[in-house]
N, CA, C and O atoms as a CHARMM CRD file, in Angstrom:
* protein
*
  376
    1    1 UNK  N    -22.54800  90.67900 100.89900 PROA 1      0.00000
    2    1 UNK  CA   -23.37800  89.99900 101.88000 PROA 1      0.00000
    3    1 UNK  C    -24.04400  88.80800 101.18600 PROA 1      0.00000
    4    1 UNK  O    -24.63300  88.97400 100.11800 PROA 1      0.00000
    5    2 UNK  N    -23.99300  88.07900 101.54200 PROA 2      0.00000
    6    2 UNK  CA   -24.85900  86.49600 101.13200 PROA 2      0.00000
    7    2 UNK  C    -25.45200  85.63900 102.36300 PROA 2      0.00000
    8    2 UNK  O    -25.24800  85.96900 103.53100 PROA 2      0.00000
    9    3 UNK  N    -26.13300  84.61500 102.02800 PROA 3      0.00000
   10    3 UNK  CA   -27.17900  84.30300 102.99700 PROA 3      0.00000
   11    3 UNK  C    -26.32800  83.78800 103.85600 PROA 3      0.00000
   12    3 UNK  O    -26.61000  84.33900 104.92000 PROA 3      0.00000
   13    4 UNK  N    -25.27300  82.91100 104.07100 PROA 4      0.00000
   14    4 UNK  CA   -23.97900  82.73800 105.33100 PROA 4      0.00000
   15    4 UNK  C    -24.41600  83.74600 106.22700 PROA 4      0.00000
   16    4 UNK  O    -25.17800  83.69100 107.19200 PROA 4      0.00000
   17    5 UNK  N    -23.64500  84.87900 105.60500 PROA 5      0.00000
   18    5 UNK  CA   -23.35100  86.19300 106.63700 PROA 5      0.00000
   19    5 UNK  C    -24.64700  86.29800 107.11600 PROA 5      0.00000
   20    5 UNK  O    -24.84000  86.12400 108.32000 PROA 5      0.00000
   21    6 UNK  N    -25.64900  86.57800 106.30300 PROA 6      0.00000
   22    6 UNK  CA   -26.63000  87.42500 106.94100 PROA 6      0.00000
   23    6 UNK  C    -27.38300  86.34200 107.73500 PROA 6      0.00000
   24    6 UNK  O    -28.18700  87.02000 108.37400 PROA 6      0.00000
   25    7 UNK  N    -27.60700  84.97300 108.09000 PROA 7      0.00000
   26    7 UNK  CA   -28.00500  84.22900 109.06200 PROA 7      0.00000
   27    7 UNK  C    -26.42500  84.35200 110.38900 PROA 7      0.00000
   28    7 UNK  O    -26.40900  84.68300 111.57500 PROA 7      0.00000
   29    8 UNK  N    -25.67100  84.05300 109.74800 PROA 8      0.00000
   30    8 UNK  CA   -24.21100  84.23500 110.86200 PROA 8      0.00000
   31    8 UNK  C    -24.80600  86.08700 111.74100 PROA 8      0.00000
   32    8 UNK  O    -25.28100  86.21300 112.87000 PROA 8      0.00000
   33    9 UNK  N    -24.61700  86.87000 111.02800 PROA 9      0.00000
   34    9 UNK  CA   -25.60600  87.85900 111.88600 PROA 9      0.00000
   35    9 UNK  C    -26.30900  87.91500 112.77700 PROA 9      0.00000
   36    9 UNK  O    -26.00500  88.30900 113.90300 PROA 9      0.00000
   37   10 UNK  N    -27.95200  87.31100 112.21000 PROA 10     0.00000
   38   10 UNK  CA   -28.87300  87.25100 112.80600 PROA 10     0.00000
   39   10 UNK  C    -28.66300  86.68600 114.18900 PROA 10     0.00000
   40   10 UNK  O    -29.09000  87.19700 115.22400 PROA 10     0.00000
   41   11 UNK  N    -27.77700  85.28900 114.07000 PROA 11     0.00000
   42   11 UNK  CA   -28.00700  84.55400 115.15100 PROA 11     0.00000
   43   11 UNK  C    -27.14000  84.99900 116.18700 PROA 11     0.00000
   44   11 UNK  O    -27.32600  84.84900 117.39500 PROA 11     0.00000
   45   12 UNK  N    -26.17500  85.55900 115.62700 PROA 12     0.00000
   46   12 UNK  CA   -25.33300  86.37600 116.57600 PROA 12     0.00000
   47   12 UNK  C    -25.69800  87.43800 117.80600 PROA 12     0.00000
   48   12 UNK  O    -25.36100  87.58500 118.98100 PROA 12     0.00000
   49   13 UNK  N    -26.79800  88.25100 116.62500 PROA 13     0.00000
   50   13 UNK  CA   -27.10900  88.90300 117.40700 PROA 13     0.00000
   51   13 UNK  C    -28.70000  89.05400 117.68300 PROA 13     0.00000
   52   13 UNK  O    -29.35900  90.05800 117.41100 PROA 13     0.00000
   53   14 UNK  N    -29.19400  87.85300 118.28200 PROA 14     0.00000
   54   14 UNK  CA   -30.47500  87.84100 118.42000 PROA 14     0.00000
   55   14 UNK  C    -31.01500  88.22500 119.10700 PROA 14     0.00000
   56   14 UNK  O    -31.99400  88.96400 119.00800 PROA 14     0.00000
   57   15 UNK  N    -30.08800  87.48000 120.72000 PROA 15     0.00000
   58   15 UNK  CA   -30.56000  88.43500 121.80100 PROA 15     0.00000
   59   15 UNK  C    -30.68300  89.94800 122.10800 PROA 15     0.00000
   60   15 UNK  O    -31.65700  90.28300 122.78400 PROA 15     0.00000
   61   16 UNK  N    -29.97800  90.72700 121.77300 PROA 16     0.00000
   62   16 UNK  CA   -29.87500  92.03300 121.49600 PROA 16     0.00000
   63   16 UNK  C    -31.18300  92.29400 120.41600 PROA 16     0.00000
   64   16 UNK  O    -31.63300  93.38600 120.76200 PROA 16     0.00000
   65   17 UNK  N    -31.92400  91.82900 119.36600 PROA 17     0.00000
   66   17 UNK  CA   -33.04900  92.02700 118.50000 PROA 17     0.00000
   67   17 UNK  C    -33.67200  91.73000 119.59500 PROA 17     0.00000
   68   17 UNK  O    -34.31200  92.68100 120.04600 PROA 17     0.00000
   69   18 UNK  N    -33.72600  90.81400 120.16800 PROA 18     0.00000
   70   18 UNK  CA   -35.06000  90.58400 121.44400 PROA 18     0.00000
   71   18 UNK  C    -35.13200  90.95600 122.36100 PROA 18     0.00000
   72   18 UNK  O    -36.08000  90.62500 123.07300 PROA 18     0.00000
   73   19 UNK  N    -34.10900  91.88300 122.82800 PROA 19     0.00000
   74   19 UNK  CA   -34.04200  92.35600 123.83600 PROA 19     0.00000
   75   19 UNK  C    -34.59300  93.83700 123.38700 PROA 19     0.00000
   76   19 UNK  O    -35.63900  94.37800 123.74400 PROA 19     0.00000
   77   20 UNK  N    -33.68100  94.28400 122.58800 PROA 20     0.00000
   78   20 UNK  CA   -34.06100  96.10200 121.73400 PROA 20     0.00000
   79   20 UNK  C    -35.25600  96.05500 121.21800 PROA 20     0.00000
   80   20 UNK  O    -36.09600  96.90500 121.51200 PROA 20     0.00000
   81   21 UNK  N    -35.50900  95.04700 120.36900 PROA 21     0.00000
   82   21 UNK  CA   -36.75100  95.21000 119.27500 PROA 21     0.00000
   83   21 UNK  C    -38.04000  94.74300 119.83000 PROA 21     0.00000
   84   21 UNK  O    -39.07900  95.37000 119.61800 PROA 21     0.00000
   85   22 UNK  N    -37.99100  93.36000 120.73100 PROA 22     0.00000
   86   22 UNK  CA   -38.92900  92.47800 121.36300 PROA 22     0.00000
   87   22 UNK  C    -39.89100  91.99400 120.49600 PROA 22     0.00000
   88   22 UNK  O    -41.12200  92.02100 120.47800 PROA 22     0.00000
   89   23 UNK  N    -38.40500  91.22100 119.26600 PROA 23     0.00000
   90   23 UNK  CA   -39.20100  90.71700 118.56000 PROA 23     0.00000
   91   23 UNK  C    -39.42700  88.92900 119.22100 PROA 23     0.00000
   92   23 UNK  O    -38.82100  88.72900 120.27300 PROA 23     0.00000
   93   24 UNK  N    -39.92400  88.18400 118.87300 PROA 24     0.00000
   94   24 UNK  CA   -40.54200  86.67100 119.50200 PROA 24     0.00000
   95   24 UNK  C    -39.44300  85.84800 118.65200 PROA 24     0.00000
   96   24 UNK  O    -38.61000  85.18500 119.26900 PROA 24     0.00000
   97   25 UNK  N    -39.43100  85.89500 116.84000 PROA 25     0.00000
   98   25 UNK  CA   -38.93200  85.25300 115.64600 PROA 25     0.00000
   99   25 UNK  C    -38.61200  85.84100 114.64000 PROA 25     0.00000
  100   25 UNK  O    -39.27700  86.61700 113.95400 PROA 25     0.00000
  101   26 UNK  N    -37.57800  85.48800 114.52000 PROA 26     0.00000
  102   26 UNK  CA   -36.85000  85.85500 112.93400 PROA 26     0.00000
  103   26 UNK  C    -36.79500  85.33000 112.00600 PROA 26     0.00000
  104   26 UNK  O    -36.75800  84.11400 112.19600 PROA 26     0.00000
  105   27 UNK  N    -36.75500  85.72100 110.58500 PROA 27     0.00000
  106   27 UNK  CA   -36.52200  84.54000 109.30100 PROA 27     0.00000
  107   27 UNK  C    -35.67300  85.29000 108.33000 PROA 27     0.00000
  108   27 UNK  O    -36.04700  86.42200 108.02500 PROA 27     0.00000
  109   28 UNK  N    -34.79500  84.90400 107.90900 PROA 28     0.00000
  110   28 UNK  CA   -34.62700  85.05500 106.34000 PROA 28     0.00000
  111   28 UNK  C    -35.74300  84.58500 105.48900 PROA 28     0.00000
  112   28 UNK  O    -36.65600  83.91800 105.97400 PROA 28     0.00000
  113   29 UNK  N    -35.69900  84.94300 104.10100 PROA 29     0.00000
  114   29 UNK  CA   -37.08400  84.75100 102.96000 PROA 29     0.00000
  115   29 UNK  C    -36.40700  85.05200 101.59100 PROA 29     0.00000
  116   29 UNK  O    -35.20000  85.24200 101.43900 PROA 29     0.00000
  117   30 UNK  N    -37.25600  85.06700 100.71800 PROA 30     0.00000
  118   30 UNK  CA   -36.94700  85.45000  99.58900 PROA 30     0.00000
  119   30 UNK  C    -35.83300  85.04800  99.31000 PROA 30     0.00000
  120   30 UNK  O    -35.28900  84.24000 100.06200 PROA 30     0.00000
  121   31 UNK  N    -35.15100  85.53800  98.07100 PROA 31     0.00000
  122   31 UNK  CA   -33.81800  85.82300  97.55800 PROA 31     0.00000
  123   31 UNK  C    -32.94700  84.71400  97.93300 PROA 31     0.00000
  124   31 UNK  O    -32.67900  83.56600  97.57700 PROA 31     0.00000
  125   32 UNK  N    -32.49000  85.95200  99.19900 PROA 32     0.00000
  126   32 UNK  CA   -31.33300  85.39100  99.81300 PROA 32     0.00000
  127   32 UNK  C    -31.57900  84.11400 100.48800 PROA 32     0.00000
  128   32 UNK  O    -30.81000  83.15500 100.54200 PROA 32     0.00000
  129   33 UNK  N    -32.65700  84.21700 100.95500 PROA 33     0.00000
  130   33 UNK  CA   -32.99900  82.37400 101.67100 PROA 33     0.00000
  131   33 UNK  C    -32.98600  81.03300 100.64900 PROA 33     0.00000
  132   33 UNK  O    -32.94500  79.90300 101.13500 PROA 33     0.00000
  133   34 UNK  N    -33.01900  81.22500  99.38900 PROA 34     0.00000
  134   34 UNK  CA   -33.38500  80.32000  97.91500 PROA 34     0.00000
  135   34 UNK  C    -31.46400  80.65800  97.38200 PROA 34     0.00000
  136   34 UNK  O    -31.06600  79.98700  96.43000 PROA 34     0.00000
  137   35 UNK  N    -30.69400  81.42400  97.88400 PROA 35     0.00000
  138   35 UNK  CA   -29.60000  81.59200  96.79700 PROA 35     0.00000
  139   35 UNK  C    -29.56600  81.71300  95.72300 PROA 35     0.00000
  140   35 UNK  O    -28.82800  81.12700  94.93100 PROA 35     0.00000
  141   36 UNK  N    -30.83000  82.95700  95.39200 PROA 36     0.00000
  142   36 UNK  CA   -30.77600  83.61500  94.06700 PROA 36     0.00000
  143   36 UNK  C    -30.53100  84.71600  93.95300 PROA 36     0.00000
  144   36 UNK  O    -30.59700  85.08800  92.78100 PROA 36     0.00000
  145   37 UNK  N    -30.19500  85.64800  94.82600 PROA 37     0.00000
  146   37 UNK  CA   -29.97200  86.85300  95.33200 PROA 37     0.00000
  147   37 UNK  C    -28.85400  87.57100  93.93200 PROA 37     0.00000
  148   37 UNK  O    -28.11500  86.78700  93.33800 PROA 37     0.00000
  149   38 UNK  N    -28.86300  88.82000  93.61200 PROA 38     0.00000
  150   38 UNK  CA   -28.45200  89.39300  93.14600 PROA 38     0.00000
  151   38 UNK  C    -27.58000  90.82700  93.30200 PROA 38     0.00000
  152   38 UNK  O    -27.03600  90.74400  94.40400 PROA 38     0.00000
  153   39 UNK  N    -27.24100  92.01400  92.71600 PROA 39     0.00000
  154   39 UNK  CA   -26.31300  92.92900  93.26800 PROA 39     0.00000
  155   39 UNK  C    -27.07500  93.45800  93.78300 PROA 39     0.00000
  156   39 UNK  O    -26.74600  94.12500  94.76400 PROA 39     0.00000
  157   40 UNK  N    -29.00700  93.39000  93.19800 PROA 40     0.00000
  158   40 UNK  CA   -29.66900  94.59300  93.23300 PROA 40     0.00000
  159   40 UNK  C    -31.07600  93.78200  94.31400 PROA 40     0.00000
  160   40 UNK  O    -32.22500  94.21700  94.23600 PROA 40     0.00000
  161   41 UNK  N    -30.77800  92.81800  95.07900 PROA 41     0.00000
  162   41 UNK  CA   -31.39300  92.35800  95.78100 PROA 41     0.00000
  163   41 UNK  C    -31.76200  93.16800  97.38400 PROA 41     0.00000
  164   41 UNK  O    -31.06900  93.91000  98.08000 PROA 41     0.00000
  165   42 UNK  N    -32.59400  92.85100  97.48800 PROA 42     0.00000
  166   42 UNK  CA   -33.16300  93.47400  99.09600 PROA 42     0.00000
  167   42 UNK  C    -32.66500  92.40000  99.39500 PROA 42     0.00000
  168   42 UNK  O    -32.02400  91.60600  98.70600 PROA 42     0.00000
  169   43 UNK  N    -33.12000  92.35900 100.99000 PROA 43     0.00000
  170   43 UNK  CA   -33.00900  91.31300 102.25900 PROA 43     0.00000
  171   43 UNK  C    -34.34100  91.22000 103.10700 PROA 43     0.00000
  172   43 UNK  O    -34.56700  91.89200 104.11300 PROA 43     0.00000
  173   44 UNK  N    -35.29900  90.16000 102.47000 PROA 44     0.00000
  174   44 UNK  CA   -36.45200  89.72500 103.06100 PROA 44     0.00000
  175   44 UNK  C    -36.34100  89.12500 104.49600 PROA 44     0.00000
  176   44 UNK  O    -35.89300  87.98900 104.65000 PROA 44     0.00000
  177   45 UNK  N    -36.78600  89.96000 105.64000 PROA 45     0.00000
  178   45 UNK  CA   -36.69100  89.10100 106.80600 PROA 45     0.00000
  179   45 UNK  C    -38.31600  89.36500 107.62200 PROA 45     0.00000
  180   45 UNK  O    -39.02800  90.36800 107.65600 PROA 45     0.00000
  181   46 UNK  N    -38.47900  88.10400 108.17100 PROA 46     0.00000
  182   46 UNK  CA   -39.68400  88.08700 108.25300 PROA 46     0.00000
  183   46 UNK  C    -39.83500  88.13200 109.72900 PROA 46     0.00000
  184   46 UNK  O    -39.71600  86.95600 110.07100 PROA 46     0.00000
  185   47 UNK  N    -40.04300  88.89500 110.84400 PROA 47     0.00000
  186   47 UNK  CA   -40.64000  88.76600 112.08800 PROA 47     0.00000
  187   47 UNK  C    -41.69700  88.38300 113.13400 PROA 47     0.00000
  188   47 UNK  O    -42.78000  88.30400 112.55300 PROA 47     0.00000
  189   48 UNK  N    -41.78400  88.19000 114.07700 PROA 48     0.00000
  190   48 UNK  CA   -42.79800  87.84800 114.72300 PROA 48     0.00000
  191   48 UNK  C    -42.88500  89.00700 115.96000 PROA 48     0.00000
  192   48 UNK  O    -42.08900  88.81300 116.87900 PROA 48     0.00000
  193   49 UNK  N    -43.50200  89.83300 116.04300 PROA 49     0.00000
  194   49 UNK  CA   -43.28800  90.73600 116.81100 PROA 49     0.00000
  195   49 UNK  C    -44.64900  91.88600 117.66200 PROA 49     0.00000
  196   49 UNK  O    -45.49000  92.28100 116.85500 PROA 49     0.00000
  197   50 UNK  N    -44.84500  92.36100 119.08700 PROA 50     0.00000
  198   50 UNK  CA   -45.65000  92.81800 118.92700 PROA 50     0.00000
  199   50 UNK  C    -45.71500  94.04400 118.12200 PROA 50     0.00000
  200   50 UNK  O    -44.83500  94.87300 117.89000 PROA 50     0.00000
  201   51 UNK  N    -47.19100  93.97400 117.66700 PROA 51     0.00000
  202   51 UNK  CA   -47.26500  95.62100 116.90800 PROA 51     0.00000
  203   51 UNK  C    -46.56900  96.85800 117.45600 PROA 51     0.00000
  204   51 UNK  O    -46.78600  97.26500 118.59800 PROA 51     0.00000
  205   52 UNK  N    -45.92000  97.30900 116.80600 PROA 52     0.00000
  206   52 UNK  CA   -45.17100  98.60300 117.00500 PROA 52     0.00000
  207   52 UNK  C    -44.93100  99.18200 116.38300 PROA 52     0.00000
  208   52 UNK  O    -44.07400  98.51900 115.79800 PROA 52     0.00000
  209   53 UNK  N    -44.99400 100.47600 115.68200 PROA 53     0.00000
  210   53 UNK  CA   -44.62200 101.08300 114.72500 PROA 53     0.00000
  211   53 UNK  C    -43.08800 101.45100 115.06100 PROA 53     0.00000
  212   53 UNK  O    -42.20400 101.14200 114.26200 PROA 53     0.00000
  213   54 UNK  N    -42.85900 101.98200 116.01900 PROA 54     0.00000
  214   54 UNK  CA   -41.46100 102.20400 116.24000 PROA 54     0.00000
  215   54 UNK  C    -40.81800 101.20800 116.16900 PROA 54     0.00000
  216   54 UNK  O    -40.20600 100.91100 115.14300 PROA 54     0.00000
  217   55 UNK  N    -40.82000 100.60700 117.05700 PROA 55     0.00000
  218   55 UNK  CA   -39.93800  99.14200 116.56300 PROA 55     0.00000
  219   55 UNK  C    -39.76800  98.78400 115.67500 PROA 55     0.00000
  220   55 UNK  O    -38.57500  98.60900 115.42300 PROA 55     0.00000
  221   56 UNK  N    -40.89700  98.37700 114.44400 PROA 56     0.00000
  222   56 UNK  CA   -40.66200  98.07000 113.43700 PROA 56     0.00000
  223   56 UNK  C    -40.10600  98.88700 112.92000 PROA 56     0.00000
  224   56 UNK  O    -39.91500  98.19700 111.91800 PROA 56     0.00000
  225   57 UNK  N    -39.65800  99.75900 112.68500 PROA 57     0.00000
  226   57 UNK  CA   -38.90400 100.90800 111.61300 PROA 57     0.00000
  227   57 UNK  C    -37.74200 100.80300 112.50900 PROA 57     0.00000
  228   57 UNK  O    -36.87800 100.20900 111.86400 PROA 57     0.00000
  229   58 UNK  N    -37.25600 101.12000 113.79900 PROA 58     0.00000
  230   58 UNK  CA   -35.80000 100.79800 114.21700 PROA 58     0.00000
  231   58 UNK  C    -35.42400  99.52700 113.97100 PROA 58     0.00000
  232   58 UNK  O    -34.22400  99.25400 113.93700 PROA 58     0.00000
  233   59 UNK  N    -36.29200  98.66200 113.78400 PROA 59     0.00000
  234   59 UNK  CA   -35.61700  97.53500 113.47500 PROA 59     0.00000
  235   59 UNK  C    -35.32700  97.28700 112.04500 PROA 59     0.00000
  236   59 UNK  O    -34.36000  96.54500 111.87300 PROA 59     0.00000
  237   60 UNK  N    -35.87000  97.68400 111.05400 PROA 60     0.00000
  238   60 UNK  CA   -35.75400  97.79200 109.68000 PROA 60     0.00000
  239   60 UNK  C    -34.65100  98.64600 109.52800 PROA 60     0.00000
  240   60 UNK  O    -33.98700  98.29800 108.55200 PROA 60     0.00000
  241   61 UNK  N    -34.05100  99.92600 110.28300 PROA 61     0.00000
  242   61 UNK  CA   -33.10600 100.34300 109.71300 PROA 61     0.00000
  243   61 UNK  C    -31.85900  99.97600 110.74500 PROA 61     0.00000
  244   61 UNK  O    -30.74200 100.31700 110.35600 PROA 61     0.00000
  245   62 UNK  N    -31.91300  99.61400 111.44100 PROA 62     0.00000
  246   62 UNK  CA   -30.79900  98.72500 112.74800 PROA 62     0.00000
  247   62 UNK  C    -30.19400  97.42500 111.37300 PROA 62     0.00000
  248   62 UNK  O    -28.98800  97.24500 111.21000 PROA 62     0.00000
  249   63 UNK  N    -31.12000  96.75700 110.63600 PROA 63     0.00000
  250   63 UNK  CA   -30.84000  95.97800 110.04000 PROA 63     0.00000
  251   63 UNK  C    -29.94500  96.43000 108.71000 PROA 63     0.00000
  252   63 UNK  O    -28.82700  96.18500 108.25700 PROA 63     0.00000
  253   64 UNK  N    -31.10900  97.23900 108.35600 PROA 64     0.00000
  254   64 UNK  CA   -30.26500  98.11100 106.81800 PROA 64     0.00000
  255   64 UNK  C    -28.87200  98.08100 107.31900 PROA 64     0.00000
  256   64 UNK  O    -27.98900  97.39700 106.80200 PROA 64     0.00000
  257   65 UNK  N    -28.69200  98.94900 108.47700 PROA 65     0.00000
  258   65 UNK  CA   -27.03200  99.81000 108.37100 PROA 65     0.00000
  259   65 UNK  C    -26.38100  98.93800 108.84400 PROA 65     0.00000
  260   65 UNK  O    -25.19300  99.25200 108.76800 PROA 65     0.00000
  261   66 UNK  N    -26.54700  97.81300 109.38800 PROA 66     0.00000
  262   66 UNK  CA   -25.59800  96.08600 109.46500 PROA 66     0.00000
  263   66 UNK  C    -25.55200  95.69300 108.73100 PROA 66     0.00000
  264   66 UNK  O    -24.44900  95.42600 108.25400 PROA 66     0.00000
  265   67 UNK  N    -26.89800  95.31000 107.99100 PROA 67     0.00000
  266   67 UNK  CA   -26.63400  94.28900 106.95400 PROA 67     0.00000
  267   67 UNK  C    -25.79700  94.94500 105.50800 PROA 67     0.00000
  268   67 UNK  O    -25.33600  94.13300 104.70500 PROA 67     0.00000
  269   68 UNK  N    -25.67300  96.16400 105.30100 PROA 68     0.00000
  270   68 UNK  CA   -25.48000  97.01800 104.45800 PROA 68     0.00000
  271   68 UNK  C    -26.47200  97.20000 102.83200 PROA 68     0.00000
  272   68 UNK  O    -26.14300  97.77500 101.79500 PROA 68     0.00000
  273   69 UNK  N    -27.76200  96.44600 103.18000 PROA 69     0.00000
  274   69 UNK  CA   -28.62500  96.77200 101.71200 PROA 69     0.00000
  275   69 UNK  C    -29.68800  96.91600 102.27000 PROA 69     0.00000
  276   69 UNK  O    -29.97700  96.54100 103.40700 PROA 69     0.00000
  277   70 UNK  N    -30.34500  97.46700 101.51600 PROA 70     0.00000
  278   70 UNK  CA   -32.32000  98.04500 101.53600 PROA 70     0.00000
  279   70 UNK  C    -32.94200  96.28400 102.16100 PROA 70     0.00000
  280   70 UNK  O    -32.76800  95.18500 101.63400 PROA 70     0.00000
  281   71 UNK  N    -33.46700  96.54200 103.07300 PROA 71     0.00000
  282   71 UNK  CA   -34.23400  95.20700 103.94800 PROA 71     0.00000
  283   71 UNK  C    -35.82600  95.44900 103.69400 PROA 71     0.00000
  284   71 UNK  O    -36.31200  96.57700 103.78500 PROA 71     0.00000
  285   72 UNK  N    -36.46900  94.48700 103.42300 PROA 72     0.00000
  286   72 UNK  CA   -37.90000  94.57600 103.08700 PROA 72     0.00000
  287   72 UNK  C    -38.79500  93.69900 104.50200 PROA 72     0.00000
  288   72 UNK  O    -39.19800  92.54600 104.35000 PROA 72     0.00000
  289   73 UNK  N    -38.94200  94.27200 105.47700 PROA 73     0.00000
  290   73 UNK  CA   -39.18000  93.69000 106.98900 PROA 73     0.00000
  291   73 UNK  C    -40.67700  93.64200 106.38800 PROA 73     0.00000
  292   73 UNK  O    -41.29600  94.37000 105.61100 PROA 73     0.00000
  293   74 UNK  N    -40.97900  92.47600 107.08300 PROA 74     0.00000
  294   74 UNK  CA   -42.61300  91.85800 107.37400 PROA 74     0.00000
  295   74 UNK  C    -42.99600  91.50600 108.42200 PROA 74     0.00000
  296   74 UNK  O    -42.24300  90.66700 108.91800 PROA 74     0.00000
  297   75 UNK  N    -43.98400  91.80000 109.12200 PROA 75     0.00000
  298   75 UNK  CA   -44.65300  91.19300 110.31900 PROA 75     0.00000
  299   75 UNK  C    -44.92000  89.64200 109.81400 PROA 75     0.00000
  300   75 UNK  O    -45.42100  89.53900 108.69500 PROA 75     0.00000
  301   76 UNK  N    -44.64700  88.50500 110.49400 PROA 76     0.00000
  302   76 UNK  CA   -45.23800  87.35800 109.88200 PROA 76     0.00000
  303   76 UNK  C    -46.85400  87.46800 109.80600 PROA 76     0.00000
  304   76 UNK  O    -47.50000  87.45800 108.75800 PROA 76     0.00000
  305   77 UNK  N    -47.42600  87.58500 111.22400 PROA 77     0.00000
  306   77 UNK  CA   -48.70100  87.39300 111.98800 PROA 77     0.00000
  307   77 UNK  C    -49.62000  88.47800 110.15600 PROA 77     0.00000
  308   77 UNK  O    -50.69300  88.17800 109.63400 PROA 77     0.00000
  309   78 UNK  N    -48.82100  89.43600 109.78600 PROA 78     0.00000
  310   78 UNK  CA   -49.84800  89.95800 108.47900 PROA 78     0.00000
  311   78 UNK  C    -49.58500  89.55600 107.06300 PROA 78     0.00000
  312   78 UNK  O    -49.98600  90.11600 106.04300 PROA 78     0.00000
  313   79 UNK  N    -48.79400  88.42200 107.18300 PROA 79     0.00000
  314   79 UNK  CA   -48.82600  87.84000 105.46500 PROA 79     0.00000
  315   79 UNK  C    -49.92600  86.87000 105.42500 PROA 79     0.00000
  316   79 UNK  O    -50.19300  85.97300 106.22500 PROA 79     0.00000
  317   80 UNK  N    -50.63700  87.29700 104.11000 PROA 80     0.00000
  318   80 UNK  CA   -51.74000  86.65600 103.24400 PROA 80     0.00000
  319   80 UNK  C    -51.45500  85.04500 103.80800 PROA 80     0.00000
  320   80 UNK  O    -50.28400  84.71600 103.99800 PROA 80     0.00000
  321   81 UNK  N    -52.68900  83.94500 104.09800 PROA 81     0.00000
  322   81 UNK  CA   -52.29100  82.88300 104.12700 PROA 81     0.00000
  323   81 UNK  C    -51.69100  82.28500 102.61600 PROA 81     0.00000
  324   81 UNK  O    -50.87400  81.36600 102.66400 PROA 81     0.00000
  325   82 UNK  N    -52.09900  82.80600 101.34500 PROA 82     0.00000
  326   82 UNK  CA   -51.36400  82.11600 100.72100 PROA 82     0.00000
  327   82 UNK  C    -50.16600  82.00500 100.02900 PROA 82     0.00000
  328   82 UNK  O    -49.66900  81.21400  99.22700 PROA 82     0.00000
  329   83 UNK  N    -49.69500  83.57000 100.86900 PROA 83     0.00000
  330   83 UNK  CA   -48.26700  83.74200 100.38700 PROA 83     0.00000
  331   83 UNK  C    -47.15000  83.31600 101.70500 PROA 83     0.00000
  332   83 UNK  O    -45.92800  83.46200 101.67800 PROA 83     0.00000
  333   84 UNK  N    -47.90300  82.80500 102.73000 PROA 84     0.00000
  334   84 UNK  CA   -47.43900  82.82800 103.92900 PROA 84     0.00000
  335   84 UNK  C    -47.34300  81.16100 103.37100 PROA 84     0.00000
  336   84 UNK  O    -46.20700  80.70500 103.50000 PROA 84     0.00000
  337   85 UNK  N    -47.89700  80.63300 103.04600 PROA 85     0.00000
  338   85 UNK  CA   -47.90800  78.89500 102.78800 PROA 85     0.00000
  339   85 UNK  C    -46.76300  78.80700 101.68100 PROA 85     0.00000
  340   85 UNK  O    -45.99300  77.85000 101.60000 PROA 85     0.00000
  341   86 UNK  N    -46.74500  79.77600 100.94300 PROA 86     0.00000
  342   86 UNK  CA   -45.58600  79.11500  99.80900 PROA 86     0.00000
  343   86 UNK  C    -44.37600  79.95900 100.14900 PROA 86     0.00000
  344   86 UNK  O    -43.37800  79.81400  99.44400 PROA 86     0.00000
  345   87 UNK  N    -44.35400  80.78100 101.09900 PROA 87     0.00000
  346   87 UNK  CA   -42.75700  81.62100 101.55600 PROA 87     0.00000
  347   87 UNK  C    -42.15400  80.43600 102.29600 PROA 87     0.00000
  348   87 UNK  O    -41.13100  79.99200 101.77600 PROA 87     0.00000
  349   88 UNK  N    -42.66500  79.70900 103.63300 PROA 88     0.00000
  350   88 UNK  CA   -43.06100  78.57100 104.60000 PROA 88     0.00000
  351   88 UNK  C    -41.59600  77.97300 104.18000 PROA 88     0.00000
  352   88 UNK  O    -40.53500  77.95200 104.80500 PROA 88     0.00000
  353   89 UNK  N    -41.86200  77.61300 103.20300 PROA 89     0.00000
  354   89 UNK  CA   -40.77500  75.97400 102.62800 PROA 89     0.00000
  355   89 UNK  C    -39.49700  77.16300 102.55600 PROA 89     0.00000
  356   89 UNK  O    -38.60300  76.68900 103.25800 PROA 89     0.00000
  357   90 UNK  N    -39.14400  78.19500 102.13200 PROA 90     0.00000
  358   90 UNK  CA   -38.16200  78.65900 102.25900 PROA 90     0.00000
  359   90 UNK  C    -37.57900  79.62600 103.37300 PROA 90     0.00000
  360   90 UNK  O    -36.46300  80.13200 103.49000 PROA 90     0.00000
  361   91 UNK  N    -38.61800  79.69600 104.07600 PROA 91     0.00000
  362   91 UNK  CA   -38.08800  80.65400 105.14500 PROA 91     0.00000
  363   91 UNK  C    -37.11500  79.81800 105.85100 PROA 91     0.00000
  364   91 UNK  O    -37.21800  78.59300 105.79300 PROA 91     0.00000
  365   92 UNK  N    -35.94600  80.52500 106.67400 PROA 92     0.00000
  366   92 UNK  CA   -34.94700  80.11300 107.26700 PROA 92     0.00000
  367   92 UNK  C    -35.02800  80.76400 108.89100 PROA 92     0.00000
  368   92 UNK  O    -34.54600  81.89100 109.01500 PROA 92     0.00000
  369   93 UNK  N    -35.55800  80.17000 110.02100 PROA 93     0.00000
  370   93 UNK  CA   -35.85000  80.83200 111.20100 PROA 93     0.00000
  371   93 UNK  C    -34.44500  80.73900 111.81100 PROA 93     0.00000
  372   93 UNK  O    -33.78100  79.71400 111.65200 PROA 93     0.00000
  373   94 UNK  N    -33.93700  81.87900 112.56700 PROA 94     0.00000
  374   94 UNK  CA   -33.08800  81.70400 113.53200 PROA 94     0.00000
  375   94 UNK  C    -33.32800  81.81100 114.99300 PROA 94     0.00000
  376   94 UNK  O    -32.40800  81.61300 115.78600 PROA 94     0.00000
């Protein structure tokens, strides 16, 4: 999996995330969004979504068993402003 696929994914299947999950926005981050990603890399994706505990966990593992690696899901609306300002320049929204 590399950042291609896993945006070719996302956008594929967005409507279905917004429809199932009711999430608002998606991002790639980290890693894979910079093309530094490794064997032993997660998959940072960052959401916009209402609070849900369920959701968020079906959607974290809806993602895992597609994307095929450990996914590290974030609410956007709860990252720190100053890690939210320097993720910013690399996030990749679909």
């Amino acid at each position: 999996m590399n950042k291609t696929e896993i945006l070719h994914f996302l956008k594929k299947n967005k409507q279905e995330l917004i429809q199932r999950f009711n999430i608002d926005t998606i991002a790639l981050a980290g890693s894979f969004a910079r093309n530094e990603a490794t064997q032993k890399s997660d998959i940072d994706i960052i959401v916009d979504m209402p609070s849900s505990f369920t959701n968020f966990f079906n959607l974290k593992y809806f993602l895992e068993e597609h994307l095929g690696r450990s996914v590290d899901l974030g609410l956007e609306k709860n990252l720190r402003s100053f890690i939210k300002k320097e993720m910013q320049d690399e996030m990749i929204y679909v």
